[in-house]
C-alpha positions as CSV (number, residue, x, y, z in Angstrom):
1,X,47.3,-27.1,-0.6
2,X,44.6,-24.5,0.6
3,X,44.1,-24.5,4.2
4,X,40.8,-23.0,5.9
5,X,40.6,-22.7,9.6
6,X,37.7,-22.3,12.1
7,X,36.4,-22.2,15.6
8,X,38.0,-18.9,17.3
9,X,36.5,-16.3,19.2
10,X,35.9,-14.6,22.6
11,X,36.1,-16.8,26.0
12,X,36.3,-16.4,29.3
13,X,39.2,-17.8,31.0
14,X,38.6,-21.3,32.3
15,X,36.8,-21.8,29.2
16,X,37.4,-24.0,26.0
17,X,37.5,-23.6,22.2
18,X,37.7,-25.8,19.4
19,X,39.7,-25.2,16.2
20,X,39.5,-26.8,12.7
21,X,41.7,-26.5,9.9
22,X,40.5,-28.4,6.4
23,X,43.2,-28.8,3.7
24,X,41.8,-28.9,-0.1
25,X,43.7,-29.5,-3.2
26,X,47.1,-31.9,-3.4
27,X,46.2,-33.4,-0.1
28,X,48.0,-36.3,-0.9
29,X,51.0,-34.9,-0.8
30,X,50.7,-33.7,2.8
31,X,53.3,-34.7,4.9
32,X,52.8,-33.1,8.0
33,X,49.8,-30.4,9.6
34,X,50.2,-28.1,12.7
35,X,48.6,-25.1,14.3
36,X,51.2,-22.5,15.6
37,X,50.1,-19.5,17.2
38,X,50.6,-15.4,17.1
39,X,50.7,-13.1,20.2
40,X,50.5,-9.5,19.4
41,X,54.3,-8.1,19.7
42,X,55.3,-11.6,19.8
43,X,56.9,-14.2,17.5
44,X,55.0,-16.8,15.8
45,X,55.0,-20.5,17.8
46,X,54.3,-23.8,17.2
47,X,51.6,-25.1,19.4
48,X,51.0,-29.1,18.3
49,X,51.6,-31.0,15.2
50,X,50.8,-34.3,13.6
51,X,52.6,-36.4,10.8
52,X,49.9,-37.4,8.4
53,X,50.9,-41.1,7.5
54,X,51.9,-42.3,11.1
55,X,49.3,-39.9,13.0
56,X,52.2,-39.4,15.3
57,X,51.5,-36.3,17.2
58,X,53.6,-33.6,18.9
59,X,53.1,-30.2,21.7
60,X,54.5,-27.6,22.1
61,X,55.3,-26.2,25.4
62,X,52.4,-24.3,25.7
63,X,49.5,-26.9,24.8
64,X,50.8,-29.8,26.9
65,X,48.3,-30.9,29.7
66,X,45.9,-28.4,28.2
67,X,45.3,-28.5,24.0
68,X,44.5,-32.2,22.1
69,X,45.0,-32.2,18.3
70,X,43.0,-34.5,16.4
71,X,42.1,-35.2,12.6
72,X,39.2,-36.5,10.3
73,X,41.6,-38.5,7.6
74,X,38.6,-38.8,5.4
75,X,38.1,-34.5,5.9
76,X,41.9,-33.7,5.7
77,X,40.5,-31.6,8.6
78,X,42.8,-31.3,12.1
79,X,41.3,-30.0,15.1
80,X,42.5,-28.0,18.5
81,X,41.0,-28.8,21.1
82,X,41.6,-26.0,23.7
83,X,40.8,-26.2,27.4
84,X,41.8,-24.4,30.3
85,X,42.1,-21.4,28.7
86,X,43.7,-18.3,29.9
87,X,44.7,-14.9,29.2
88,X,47.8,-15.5,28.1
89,X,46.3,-17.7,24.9
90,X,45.0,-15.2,22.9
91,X,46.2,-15.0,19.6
92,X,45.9,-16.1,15.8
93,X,45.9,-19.6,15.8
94,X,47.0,-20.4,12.3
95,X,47.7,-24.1,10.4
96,X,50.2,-25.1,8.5
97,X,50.7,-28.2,6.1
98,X,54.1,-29.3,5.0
99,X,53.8,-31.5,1.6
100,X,56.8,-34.4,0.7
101,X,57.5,-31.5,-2.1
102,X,59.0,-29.3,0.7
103,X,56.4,-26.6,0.2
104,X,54.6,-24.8,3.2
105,X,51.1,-23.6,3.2
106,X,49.6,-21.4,5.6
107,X,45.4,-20.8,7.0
108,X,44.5,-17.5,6.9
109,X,44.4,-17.7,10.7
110,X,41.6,-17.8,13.5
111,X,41.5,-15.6,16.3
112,X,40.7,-16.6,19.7
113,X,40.7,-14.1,22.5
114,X,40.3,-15.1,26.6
115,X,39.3,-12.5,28.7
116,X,40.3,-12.5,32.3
């Protein structure tokens, strides 16, 4: 599975952004997609998540209230959508897809920076 994501860049806090990963090859053996997140200096995190046959959906600590994930079944494609951005949000934003084989892509990654 190849993963491509989309959609960062520079905003002002307060502001919103809207991410987009699209999967291509063995999509049909995704299990699960998820966008984590990268700090500079600080460990990689998992932001929100969705099982791809139920469309169940899970947050992180840092999206609730805040971040919406979202998918196009027909595009493989999973958005973020990011409101109320601050600060303290800036980082890669990378996907990940988890396929029944137990094999882990990763997106190249997508930075999105908030200014104060």
């Amino acid at each position: 599975v190849q993963l491509v994501e989309s959609g960062g860049g520079l905003v002002q806090a307060g502001g919103s952004l809207r991410l987009s990963c699209a999967a291509s090859g063995s999509t049909f053996s995704i299990n699960t997609m998820a966008w984590y997140r990268q700090a500079p200096g600080k460990q990689r995190e998992f932001v929100a998540g969705i099982r791809w046959t139920t469309g169940n959906i899970r947050y992180g600590y840092s999206a609730k209230d805040r971040f919406t994930l979202s998918r196009d079944v027909a595009e493989t494609t999973i958005f973020l959508q990011m409101n109320s951005l601050q600060p303290e949000d800036t980082a890669t934003y990378y996907c990940k897809a988890e396929t029944k084989y137990y094999e882990d892509s990763w997106g190249q990654g997508t930075l999105v920076t908030v200014s104060a």
